[in-house]
C-alpha positions as CSV (number, residue, x, y, z in Angstrom):
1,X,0.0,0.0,0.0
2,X,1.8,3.3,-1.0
3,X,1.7,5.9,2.0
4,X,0.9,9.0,0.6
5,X,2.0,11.3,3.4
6,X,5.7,9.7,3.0
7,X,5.7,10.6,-0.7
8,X,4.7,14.2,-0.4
9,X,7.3,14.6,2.7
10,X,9.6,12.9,0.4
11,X,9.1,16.2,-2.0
12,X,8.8,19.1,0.8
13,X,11.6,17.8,2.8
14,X,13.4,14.0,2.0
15,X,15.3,13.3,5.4
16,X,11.9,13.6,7.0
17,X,10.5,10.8,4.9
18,X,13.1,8.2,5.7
19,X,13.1,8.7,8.9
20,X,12.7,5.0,9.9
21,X,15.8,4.1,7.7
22,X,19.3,3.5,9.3
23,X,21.0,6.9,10.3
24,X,23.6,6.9,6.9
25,X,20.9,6.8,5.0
26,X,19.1,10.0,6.9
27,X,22.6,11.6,6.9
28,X,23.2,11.2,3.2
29,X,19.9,12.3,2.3
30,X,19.9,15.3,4.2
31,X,23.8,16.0,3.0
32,X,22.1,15.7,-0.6
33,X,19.2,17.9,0.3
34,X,21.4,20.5,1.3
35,X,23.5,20.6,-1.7
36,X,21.0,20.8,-4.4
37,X,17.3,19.6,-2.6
38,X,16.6,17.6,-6.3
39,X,19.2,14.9,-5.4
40,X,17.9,14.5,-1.9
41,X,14.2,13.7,-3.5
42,X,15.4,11.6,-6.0
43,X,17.0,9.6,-3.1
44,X,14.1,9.7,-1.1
45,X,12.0,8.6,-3.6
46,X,14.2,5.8,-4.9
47,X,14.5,4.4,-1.1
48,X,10.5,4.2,-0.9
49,X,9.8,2.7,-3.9
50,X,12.8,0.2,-2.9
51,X,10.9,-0.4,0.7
52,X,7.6,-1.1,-0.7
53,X,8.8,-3.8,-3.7
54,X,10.6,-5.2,-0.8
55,X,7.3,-5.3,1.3
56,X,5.1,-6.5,-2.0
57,X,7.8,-9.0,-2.6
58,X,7.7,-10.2,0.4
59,X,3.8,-10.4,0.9
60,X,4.2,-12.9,-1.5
């Protein structure tokens, strides 16, 4: 089930959105945010579509 609210905190501000991801991951994501704020999306929204194939794949 895609979660919504993550994808649209994954636009306005990406650290916030993988937030239950190990703390690299939060740290790179914010350090990509604050270069450019496009990379930091692209990263956020690359790790949730990863989670939820992961979640689908395991479902079955």
């Amino acid at each position: 089930m895609i979660d919504f609210r993550k994808w649209i905190l994954a636009i306005i501000c990406p650290p916030a959105a993988v937030l239950d991801r190990e703390v690299g991951t939060i740290m790179l994501v914010g350090l990509l945010t604050l270069l450019f704020w496009v990379p930091g999306v692209v990263a956020a929204l690359f790790l949730l579509i990863e989670r939820q194939t992961q979640r689908s794949r395991s479902q079955t």
